[in-house]
Each structure stands twice: as C-alpha cells, then as structure tokens.
C-alpha positions as a Python dict, from the first residue, in 0.01 Angstrom:
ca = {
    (1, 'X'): (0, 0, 0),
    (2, 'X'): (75, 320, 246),
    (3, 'X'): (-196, 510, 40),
    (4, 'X'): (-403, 215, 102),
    (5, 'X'): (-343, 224, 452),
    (6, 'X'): (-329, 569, 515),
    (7, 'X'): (-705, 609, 339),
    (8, 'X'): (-843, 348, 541),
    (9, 'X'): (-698, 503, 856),
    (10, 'X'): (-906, 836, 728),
    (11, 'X'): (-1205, 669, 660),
    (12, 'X'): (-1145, 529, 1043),
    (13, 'X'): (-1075, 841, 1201),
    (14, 'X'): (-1344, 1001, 980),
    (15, 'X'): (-1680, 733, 1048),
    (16, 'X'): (-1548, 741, 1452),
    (17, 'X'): (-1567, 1157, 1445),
    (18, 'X'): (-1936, 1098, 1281),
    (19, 'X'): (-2039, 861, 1555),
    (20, 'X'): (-1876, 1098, 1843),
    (21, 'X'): (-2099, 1414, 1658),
    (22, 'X'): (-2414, 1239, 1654),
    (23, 'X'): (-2677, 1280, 1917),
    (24, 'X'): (-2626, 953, 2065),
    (25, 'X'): (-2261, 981, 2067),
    (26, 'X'): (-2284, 1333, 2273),
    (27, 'X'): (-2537, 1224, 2513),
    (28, 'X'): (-2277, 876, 2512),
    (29, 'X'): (-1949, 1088, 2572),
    (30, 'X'): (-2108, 1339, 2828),
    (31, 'X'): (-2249, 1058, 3013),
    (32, 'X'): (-1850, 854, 2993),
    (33, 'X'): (-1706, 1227, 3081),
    (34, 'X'): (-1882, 1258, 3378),
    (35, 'X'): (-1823, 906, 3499),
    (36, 'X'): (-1501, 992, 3433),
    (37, 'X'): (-1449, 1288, 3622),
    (38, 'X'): (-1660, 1121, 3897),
    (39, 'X'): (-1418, 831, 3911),
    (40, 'X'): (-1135, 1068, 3907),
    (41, 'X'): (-1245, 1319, 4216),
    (42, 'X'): (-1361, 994, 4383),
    (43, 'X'): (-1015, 848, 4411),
    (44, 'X'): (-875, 1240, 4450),
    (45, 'X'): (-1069, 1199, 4745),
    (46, 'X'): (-987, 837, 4882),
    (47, 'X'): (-610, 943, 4844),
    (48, 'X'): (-700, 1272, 5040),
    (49, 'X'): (-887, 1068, 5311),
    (50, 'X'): (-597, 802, 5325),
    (51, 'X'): (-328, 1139, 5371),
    (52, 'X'): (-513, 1264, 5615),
    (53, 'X'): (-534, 928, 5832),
    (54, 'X'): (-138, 892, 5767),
    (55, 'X'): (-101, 1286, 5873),
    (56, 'X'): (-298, 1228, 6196),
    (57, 'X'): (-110, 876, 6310),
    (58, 'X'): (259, 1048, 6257),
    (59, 'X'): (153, 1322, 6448),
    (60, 'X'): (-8, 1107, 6715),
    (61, 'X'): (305, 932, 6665),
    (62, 'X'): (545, 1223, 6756),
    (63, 'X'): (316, 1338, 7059),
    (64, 'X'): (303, 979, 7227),
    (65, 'X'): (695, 1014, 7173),
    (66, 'X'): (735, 1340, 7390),
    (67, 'X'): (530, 1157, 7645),
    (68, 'X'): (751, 890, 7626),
    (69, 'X'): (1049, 1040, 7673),
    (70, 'X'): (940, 1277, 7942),
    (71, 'X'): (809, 1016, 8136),
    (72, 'X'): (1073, 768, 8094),
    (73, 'X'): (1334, 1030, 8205),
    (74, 'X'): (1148, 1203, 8495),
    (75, 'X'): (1058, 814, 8642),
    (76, 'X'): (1415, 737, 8572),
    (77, 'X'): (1595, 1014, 8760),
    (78, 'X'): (1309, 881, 9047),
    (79, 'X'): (1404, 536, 9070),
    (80, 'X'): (1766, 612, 9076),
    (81, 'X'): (1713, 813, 9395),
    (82, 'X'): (1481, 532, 9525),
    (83, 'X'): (1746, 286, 9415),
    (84, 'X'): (2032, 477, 9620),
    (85, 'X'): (1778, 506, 9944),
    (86, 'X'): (1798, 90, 9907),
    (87, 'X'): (2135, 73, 9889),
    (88, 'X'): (2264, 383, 10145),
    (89, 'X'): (2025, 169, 10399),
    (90, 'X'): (2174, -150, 10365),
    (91, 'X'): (2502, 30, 10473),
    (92, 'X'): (2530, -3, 10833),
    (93, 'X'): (2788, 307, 10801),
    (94, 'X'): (2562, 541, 10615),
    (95, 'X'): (2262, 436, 10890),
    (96, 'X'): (2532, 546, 11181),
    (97, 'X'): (2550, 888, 11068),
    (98, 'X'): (2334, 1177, 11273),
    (99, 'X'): (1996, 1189, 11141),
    (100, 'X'): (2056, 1497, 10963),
    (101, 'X'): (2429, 1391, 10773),
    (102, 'X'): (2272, 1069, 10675),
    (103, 'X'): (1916, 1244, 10569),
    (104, 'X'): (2146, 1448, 10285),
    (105, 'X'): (2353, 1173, 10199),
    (106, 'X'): (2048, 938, 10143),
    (107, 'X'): (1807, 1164, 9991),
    (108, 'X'): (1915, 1399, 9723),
    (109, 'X'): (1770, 1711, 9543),
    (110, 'X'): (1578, 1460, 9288),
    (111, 'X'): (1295, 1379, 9555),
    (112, 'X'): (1273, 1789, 9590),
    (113, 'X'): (1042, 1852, 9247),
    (114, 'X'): (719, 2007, 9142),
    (115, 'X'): (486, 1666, 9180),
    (116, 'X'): (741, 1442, 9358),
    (117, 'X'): (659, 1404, 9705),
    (118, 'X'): (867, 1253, 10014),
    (119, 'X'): (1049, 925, 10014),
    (120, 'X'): (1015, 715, 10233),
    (121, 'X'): (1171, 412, 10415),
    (122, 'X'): (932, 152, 10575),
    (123, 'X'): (1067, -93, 10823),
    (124, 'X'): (933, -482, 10731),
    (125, 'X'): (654, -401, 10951),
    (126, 'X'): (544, -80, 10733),
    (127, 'X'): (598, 181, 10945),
    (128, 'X'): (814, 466, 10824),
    (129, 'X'): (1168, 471, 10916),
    (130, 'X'): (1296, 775, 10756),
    (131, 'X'): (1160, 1033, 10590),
    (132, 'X'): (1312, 1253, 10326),
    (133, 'X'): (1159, 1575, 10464),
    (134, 'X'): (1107, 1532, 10772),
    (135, 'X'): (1339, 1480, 11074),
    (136, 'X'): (1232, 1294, 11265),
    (137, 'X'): (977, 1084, 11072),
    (138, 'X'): (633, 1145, 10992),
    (139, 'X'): (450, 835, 11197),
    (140, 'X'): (248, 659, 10956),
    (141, 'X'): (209, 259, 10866),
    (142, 'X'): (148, 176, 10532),
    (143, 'X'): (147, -167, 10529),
    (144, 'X'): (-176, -218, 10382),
    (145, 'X'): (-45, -57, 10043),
    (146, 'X'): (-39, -247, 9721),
    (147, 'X'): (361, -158, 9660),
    (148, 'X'): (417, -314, 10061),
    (149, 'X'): (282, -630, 9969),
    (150, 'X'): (419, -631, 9637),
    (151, 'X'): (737, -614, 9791),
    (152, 'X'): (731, -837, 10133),
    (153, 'X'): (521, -1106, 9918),
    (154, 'X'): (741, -1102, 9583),
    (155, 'X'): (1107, -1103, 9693),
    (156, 'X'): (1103, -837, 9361),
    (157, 'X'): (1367, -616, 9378),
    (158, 'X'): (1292, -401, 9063),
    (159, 'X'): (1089, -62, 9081),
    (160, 'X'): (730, -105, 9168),
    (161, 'X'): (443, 165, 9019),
    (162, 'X'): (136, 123, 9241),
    (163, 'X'): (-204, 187, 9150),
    (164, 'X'): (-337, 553, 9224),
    (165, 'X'): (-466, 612, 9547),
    (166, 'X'): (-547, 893, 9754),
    (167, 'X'): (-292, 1007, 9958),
    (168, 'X'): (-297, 1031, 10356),
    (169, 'X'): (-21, 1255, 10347),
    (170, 'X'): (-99, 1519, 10074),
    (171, 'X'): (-476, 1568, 10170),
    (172, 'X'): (-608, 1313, 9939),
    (173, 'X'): (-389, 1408, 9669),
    (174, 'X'): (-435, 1159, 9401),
    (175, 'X'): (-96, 980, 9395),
    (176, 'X'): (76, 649, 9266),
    (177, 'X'): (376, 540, 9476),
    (178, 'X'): (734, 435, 9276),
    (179, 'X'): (906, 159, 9507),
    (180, 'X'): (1189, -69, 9575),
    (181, 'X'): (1244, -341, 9797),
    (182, 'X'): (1533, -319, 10102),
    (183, 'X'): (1679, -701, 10096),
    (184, 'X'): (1902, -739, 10420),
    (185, 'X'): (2267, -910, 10401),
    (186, 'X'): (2100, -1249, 10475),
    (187, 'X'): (1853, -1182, 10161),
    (188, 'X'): (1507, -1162, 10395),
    (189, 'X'): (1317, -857, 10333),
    (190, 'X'): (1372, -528, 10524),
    (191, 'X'): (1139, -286, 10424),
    (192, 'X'): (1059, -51, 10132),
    (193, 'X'): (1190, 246, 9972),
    (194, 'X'): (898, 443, 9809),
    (195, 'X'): (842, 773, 9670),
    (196, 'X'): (482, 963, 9559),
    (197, 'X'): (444, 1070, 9211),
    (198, 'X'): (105, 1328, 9226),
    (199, 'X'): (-80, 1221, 8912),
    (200, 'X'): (-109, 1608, 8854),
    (201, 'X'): (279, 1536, 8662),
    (202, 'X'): (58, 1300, 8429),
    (203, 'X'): (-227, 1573, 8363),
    (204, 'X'): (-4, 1862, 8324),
    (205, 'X'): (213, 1672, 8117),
    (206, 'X'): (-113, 1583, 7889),
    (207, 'X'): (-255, 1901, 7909),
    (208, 'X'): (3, 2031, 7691),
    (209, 'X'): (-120, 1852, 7388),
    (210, 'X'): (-310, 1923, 7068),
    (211, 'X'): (-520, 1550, 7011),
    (212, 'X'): (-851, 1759, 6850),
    (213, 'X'): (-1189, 1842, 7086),
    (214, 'X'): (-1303, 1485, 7053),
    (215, 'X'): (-933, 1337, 7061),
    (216, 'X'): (-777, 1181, 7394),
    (217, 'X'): (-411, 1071, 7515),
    (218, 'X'): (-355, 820, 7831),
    (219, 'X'): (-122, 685, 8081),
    (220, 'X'): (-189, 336, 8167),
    (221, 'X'): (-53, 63, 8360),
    (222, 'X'): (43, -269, 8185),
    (223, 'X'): (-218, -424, 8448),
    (224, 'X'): (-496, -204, 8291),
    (225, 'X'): (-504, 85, 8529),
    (226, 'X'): (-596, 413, 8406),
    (227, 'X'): (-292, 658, 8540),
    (228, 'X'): (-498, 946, 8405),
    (229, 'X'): (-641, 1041, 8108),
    (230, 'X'): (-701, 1399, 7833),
    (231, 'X'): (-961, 1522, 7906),
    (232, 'X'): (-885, 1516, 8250),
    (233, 'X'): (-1176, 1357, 8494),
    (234, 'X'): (-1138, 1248, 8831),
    (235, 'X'): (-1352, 962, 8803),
    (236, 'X'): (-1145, 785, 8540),
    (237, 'X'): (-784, 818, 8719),
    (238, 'X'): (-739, 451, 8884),
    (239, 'X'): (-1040, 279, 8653),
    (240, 'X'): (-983, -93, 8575),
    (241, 'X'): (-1045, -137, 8190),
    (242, 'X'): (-841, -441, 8111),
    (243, 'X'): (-1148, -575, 8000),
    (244, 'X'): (-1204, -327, 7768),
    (245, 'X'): (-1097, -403, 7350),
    (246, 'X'): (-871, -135, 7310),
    (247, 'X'): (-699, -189, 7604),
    (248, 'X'): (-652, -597, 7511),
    (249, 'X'): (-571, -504, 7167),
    (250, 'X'): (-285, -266, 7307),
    (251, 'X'): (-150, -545, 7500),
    (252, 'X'): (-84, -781, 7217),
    (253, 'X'): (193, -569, 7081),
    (254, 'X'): (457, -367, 7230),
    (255, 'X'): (359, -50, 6989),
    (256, 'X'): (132, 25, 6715),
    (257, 'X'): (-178, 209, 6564),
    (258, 'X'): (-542, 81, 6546),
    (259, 'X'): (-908, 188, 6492),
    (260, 'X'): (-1117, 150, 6785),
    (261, 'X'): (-1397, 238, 7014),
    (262, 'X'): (-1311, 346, 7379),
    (263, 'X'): (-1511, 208, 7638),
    (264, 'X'): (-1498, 517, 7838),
    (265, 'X'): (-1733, 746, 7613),
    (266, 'X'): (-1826, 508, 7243),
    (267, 'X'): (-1622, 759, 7034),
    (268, 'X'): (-1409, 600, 6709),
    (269, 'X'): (-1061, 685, 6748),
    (270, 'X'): (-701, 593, 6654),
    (271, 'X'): (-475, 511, 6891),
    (272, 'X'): (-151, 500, 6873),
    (273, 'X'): (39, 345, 7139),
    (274, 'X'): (346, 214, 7279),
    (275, 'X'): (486, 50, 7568),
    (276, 'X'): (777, 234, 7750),
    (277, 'X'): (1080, 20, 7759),
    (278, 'X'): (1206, -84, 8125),
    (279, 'X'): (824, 32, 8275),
    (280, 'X'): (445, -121, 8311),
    (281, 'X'): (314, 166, 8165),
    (282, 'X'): (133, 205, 7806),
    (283, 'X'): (113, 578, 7659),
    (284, 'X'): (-172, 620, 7378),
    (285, 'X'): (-239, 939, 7217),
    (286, 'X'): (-579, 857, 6997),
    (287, 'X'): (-724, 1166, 6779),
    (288, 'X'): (-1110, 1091, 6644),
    (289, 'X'): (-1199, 1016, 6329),
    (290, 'X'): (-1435, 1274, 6311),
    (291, 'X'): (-1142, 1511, 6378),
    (292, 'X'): (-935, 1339, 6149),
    (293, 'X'): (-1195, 1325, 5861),
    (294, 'X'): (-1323, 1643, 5962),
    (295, 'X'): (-1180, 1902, 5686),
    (296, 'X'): (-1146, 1591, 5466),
    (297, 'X'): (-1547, 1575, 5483),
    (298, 'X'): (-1552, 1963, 5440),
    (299, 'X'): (-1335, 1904, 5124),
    (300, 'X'): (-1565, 1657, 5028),
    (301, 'X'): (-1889, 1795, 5055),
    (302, 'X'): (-1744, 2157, 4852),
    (303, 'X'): (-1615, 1868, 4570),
    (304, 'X'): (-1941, 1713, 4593),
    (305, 'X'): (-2118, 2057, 4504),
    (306, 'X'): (-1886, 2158, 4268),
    (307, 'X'): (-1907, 1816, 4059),
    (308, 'X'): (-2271, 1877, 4106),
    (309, 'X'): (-2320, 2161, 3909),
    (310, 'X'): (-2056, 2070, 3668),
    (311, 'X'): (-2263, 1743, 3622),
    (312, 'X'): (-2601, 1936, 3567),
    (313, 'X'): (-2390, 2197, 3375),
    (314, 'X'): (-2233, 1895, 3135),
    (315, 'X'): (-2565, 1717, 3065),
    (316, 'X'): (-2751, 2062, 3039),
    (317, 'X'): (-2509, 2106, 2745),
    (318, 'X'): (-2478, 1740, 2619),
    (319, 'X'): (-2852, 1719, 2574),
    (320, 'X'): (-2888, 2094, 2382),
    (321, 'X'): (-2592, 1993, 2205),
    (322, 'X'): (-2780, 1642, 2100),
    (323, 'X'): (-3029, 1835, 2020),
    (324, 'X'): (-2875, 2072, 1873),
    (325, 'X'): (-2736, 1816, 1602),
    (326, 'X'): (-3067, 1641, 1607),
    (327, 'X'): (-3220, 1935, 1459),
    (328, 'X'): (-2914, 1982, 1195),
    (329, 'X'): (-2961, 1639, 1139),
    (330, 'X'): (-3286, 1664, 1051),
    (331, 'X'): (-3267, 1946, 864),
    (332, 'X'): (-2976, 1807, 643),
    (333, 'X'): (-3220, 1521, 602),
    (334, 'X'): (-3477, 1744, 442),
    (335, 'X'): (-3249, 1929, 263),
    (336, 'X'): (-3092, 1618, 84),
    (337, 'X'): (-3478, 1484, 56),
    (338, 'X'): (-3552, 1828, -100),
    (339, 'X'): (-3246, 1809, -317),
    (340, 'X'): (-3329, 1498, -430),
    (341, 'X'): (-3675, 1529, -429),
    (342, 'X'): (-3981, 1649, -681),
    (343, 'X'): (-4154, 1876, -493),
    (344, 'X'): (-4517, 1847, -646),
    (345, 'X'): (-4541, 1538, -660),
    (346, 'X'): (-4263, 1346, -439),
    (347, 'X'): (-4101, 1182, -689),
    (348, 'X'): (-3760, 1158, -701),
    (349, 'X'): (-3641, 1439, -934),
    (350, 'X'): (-3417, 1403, -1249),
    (351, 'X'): (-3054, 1451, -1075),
    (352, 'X'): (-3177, 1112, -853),
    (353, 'X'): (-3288, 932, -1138),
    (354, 'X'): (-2979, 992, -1357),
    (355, 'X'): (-2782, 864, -1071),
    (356, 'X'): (-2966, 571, -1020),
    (357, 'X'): (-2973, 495, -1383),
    (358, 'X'): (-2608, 474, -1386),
    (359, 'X'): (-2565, 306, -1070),
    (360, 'X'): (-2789, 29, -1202),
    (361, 'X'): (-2659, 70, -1590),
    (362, 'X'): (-2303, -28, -1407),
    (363, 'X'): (-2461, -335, -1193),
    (364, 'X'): (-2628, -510, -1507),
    (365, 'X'): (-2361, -492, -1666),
    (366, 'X'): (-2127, -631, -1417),
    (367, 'X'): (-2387, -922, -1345),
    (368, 'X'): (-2544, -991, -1728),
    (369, 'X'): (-2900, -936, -1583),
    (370, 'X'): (-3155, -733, -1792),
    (371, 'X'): (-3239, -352, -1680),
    (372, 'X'): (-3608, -199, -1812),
    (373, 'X'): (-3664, 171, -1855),
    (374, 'X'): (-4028, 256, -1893),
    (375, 'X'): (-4112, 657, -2013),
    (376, 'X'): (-4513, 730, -1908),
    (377, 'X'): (-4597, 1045, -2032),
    (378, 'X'): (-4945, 1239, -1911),
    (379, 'X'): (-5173, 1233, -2259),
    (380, 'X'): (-5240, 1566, -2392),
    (381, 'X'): (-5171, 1743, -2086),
    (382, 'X'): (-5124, 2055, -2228),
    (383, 'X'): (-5445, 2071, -2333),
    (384, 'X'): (-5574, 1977, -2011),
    (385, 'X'): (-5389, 2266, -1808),
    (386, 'X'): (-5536, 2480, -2071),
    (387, 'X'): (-5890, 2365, -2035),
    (388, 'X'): (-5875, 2335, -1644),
    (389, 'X'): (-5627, 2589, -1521),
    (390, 'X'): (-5268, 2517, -1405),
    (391, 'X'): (-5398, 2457, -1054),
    (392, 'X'): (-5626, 2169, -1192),
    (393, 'X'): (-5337, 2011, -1380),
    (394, 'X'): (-5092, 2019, -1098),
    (395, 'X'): (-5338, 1792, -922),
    (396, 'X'): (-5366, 1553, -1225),
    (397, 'X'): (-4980, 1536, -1238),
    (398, 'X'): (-4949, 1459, -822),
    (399, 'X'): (-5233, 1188, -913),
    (400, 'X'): (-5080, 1001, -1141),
    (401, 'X'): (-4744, 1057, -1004),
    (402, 'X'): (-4895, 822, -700),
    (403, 'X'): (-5086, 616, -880),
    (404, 'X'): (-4737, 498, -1120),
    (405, 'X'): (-4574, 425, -765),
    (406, 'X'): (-4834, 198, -631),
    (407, 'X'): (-4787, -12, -924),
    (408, 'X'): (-4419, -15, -871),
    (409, 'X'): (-4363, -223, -564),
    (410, 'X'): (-4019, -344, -505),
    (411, 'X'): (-3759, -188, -350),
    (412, 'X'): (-3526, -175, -583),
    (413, 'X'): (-3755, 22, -855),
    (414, 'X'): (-3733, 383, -919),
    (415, 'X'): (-4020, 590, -1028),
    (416, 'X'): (-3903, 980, -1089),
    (417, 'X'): (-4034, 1274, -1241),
    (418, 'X'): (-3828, 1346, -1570),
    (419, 'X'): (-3975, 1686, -1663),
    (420, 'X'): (-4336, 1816, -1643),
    (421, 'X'): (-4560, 1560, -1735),
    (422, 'X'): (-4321, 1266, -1827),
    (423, 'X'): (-4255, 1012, -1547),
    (424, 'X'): (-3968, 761, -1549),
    (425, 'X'): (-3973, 390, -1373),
    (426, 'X'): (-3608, 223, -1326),
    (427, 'X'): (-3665, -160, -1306),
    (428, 'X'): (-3361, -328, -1274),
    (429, 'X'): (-3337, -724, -1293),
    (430, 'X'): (-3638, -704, -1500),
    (431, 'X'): (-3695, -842, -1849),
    (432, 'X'): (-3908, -732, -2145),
    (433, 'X'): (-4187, -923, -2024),
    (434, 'X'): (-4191, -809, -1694),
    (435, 'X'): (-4117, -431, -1813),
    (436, 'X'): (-4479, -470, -2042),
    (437, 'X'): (-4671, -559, -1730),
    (438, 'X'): (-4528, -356, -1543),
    (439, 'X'): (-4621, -90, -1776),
    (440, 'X'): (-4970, -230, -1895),
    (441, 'X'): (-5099, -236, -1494),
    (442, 'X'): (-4926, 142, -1465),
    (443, 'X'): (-5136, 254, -1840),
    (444, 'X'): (-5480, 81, -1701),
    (445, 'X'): (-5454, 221, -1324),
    (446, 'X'): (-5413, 529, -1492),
    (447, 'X'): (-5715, 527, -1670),
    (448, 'X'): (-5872, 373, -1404),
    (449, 'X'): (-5863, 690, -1186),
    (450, 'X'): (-6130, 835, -1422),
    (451, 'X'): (-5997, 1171, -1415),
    (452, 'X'): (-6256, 1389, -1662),
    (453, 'X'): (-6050, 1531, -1955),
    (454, 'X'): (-6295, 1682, -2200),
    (455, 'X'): (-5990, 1710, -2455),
    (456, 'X'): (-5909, 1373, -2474),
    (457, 'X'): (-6098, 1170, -2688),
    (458, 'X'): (-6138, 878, -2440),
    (459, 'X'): (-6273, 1188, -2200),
    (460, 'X'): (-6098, 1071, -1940),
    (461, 'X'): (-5627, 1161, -1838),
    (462, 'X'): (-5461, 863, -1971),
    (463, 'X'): (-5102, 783, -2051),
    (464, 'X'): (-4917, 686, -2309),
    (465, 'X'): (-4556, 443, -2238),
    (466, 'X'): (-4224, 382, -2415),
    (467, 'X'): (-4056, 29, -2268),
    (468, 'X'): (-3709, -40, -2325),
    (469, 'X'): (-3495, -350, -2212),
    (470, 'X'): (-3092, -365, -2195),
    (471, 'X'): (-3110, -760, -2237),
    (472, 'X'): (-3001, -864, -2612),
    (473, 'X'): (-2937, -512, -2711),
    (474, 'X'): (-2579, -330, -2841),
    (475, 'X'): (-2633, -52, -2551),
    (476, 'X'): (-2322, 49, -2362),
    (477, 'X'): (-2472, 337, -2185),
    (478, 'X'): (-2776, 461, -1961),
    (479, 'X'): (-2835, 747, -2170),
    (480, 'X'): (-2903, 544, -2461),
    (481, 'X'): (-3170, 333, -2282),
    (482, 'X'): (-3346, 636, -2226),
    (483, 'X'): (-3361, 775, -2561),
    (484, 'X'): (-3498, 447, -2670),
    (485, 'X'): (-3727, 443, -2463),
    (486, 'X'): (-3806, 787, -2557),
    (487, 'X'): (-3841, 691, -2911),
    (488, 'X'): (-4076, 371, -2776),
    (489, 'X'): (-4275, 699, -2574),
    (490, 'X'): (-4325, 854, -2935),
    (491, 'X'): (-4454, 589, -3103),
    (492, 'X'): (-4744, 514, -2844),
    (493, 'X'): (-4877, 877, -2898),
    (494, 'X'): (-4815, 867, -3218),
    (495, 'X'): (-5032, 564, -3277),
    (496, 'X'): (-5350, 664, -3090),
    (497, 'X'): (-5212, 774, -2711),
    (498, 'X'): (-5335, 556, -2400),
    (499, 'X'): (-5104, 237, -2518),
    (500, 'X'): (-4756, 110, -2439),
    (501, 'X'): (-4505, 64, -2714),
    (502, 'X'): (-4173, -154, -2674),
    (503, 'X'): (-3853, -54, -2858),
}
C-alpha cells in the first residue's frame, strides 16, 4: 500500500514537472512569476506609502505639540499678570499707593517680554487709566475695540483674545489684545485689563518649523480667525475662513488628523490639529501630500523601472526558454519518429511492429476477439533491382509501401516494413474473412499501379500475401502468428506469385 502510494505520488510529482517544462508551462509560470512579483512590490509599496503617511502625521503631531505648549505657557504667564491687574485694581488700598509704588506692585516683569507690549487699564468709558510703562498714562480711548465690548456687553470675566488689528500704539504693529474684565464690589462693570500680544510671537514661533516647501502650520481662533499662518503673509493674518471645509471639519472635534484642501492656496494637505485646552485657539501643522509622497513616488518610479526590466528580462527568457524546449521538443519528436520509423518508405520499422504485435497479441487475448497478420512480399524484386538499378527499385518499394497503406484504413491497423521487400499489416479485431479482403484489395491495388517489370511474367510488380488469423487456432504467442503467416507468404510464391494464401 505505501509502495502504492509512494509510486503514485512519483508519477504526480513526475507528469506536474513535465507540464511546468513544457513551452506552455514556461510561458504559464513566467507570466504567474511576474504577476507575482508585481503583486508583491505593489503591496511593498502600499505599505511604504501608508509608513510614510503615519511618519508625516506623528511628526506633524509632535510639532503642533511644541506649539501647544509654548503657546499655552507664554499666554498663561500673560493672563496671570492680566488677572492680578483685575484684582490689585479692585483694591482700593493698592489704587492709594503713589503712582509709581502701585505701577510695580500691579504690573510685574511678565508684561516686560520680547512681543508683549503694555497693559493697560481702561476705565468703563475706555479710556486708559494706567499704563504699565508709562507714568502717567498714555491718553488713548479704545472703546471701539472688539475685547471693550466683549467685556462691558458680556459681564465675562474670563480672558478675552481679540481679533488682530493694527495697533495705534506700536505703529501699526499687527497685534491681538489678551483681556479681562474689572467687575466693581457692586458687580457692574469697571473697565478692562488688556495686554498686546505682537503676532510677530506667532510667526517667529512658526518660523522655527520643518512642515516641507509646500507644507503649512496655523494659529487660529475658535471663531475662525486666522492668528497667522507658515508661510508667513500679511494678507492672511486676521482672514475670516470659518466658512472654509477644513476649518469646519477642525471644529467638530477637539483634535485630530484629516486630508484636505485649504482654501487659502487649493493644495492637498494633512492637518493635524488640536484645540488648546482653557483657550479659543486651534493650532494645525498640515505637511502636503506631495511632500509626504514625495520620496515615496521617487521610490516608486526607481521600483517601477527596475520591475520593468526584470519583466522584459523574465519574458525575454521565458519565451527563448519556450522555445528553447519547443525546438527539443520537436526534435525528440523526430528522433522517436526516426527511431520508430522506415526511412524509405515511412513505414513503421520492425522494432514498432514487434511492439505493436505484442501489445495487440496481449489485448485479443484478454478480450477473445480475433487478430489477422497479413505478410505482402514485393514479387521477384530481386530481379527487378537487378534489371532496373537499385535506385529504380527503391522507388518500387516506397510505391507499394503507400499503396498497402491506403488500403489499410482504420486506425487501429498497422502496416510496417519487415525487411527489404516484405511488408507487414497488423489488423486487430479482424477475422479471416476480413483479413482475405483486406489482403485481396492490397494484392489487386498493387497490380493496379502497373509498374513495368520485364522479369515478371505478368510484366508488371505484383505481390504475393501470407494471411493468418489468431481466432480458432492453438497460438499463445505473436511470434508464432508471424511465422504462419510466413509459411502462408511461401506458399503464394510458391504456387504462381501475385495471389494470397491463408494458413
């Protein structure tokens, strides 16, 4: 049973290594290899494009976050001086100090930086009261601001970021104002507290960053005011775009990453964004997708070119291989034809015929059907290569070589050369009957070809037959069939040539 198996498992392996070596089956597994490797660098390269989007949000990511937190602490430390102005005013001790004692205990160092300007505190009316750098007071009303009315209208305590404006007292500075409201004792509204932020803090702080030549980063109100914006342009800082996508779709969620188009300029981007905790502000930091993609696409296009040439290179050498084994193929085919083959007259030769006889010896014997032999031998053909040269007679032999297999029409019948002028016909499932008609039409097409044959005495090549039939007869080999008919052969020439004799 394990030999069994084990043979049929060859004979598996074996018939699927023939099929893979063929022609077809090269041309079939170059064609599956390159879909293959296709498949393969194509999902090489949607993993690579997918790393390379993940890459760019975490470091968007970890940029927006050092905005964040600079922001967040520098507006912070702001307020909290704004938020002590508020409260060292509604002090009516701190307010009886001399100007210049209460000036340093209302306004510390915190309102002294780089892009902070002065504070300010505005009487209900909005004219300044104090100022933190100036004693006495600048003279300036600023009750037209947006932060004023906030303020007076609102009852809003909490820190107020305006939208930017130019600024009267920095030379048309661009500017956005951080305020608080002063609530008297009796909760009605006494004034403002409010301190200038230049929006150069915003730009430098933006400047700093890597986001890619087509890439941007922004600082945005939560009422769709643009703060500023990388690259830096005048024109944008104080825009409205709340009606833009991005900005709606960066208002549904306190933080996140999307694909989008900006409104400012059409270019694809990702933003990632957040909302700072405690502030109406939105920081985004957005790289473009054709930065992001960009050595992704260069990767790309060198895979492209590579698999390219490997492509033409692998069906270059699938098709010479096919080929190749087409022509070995072929040539294997002739040589087995050759081997198997008469080569005057195309016959098959006497190795074929001896195997056919015994494959067909074997299957009437298994089945009980009859199996006919019939000998033709060439009459006096000796004579005849004597008379007309060798050339003459190998003509005569190829003749009636074609003529005997025309009158043998079925499939399954044989007609070989047995040695020089004897033929041999194999009919199998064919009775004694049958086998003399067979070998009558063969004897009279023969002589119908009217070949001359001056040493004959019907003056024309004629042949002489032997029949034999297995059915009703003690034969329990091949062999034996064919000396009978042999003997059959004899008889005809022996009793006048041109005739067929039965055994």
């Amino acid at each position: 049973m394990r030999s069994s198996l084990s043979l049929s498992v060859r004979r598996s392996v074996s018939s699927a290594a023939s099929r893979v070596l063929s022609p077809s089956g090269v041309i079939v597994c170059g064609v599956l290899l390159t879909l293959f490797t296709c498949s393969l660098c194509a999902w090489v390269l949607f993993e690579s494009r997918n790393d390379a989007y993940n890459h760019a949000e975490e470091n968007a990511r970890n940029l927006m976050l050092v905005i964040e937190r600079d922001i967040a602490r520098n507006i912070e430390l702001y307020d909290l001086s704004l938020q002590a102005v508020a409260d060292g005013v509604a002090d009516p001790q701190v307010m009886a100090l001399p100007p210049r004692i209460r000036s340093g205990v209302l306004f510390d160092r915190a309102a002294s930086g780089k892009y902070l300007g002065s504070i300010f505190v505005m009487s209900e009316r909005g004219d300044i009261v104090l100022d933190s750098r100036f004693i006495p007071a600048r003279v300036g009303n600023f009750a037209d601001r947006d932060y004023f009315s906030f303020h007076r209208d609102s009852g809003n305590t909490g820190l107020y970021i305006s939208k930017p404006y130019a600024s009267r007292l920095r030379d048309g500075a661009l500017t956005i104002a951080l305020s608080r409201r002063i609530t008297r004792t009796d909760g009605s509204f006494g004034g403002v507290v409010v301190g200038t932020l230049s929006i150069d803090y915003f730009r430098a702080l933006l400047d700093g960053l890597s986001v890619g030549e087509r890439g941007t980063a922004a600082v945005i109100e939560t009422n769709g005011t643009m703060i500023t914006r990388l690259p830096y342009d005048p024109k944008v800082v104080g825009r409205d775009i709340r009606n833009a996508p991005v900005f709606i779709q960066a208002m549904s969620t306190n933080e996140g990453a999307f694909a989008g188009t900006a409104s400012i300029d059409g270019i694809r981007r990702l933003y990632v964004y957040k909302h700072l905790p405690g502030l109406p502000i939105i920081v985004d930091v957005a790289p473009a997708e054709n930065d992001i993609y960009a050595e992704w696409q260069r990767r790309a296009r060198r895979l492209e070119i590579v698999m390219a040439v490997f492509g033409v290179i692998l069906g270059a050498g699938s098709l010479l291989l096919s080929r190749e084994l087409r022509r070995r193929q072929l040539a294997e085919s002739k040589l087995q034809h050759l081997a198997r083959t008469d080569a005057l007259t195309g016959l098959s030769n006497r190795g074929t015929f001896d195997e056919t006889l015994q494959k067909e010896w074997q299957q009437a014997n298994r089945s009980g059907r009859p199996l006919s032999l019939l000998f033709v031998d060439i009459d006096q053909f000796k004579a005849y290569n004597d008379y007309y040269g060798h050339q003459a007679g190998d003509e005569v032999l190829r003749a009636v070589a074609q003529c005997v297999a025309l009158c043998v029409r079925r499939p399954a019948d044989q007609v070989a050369r047995y040695g020089g002028e004897e033929f041999v016909v194999t009919l199998p499932d064919t009775d004694a009957t049958g086998a003399a008609n067979v070998a009558e039409t063969i004897r009279q097409a023969v002589f119908d070809l009217n070949i001359e044959h001056a040493q004959s005495r019907y003056g024309c090549v004629t042949v002489s037959i032997g029949v034999v039939t297995s059915q009703g007869r003690a034969v329990h080999d091949g062999a034996i069939l064919v000396k009978m008919a042999d003997s059959a052969l004899y008889e005809a020439k022996s009793t006048g040539r041109n005739r067929v004799c039965e055994a």
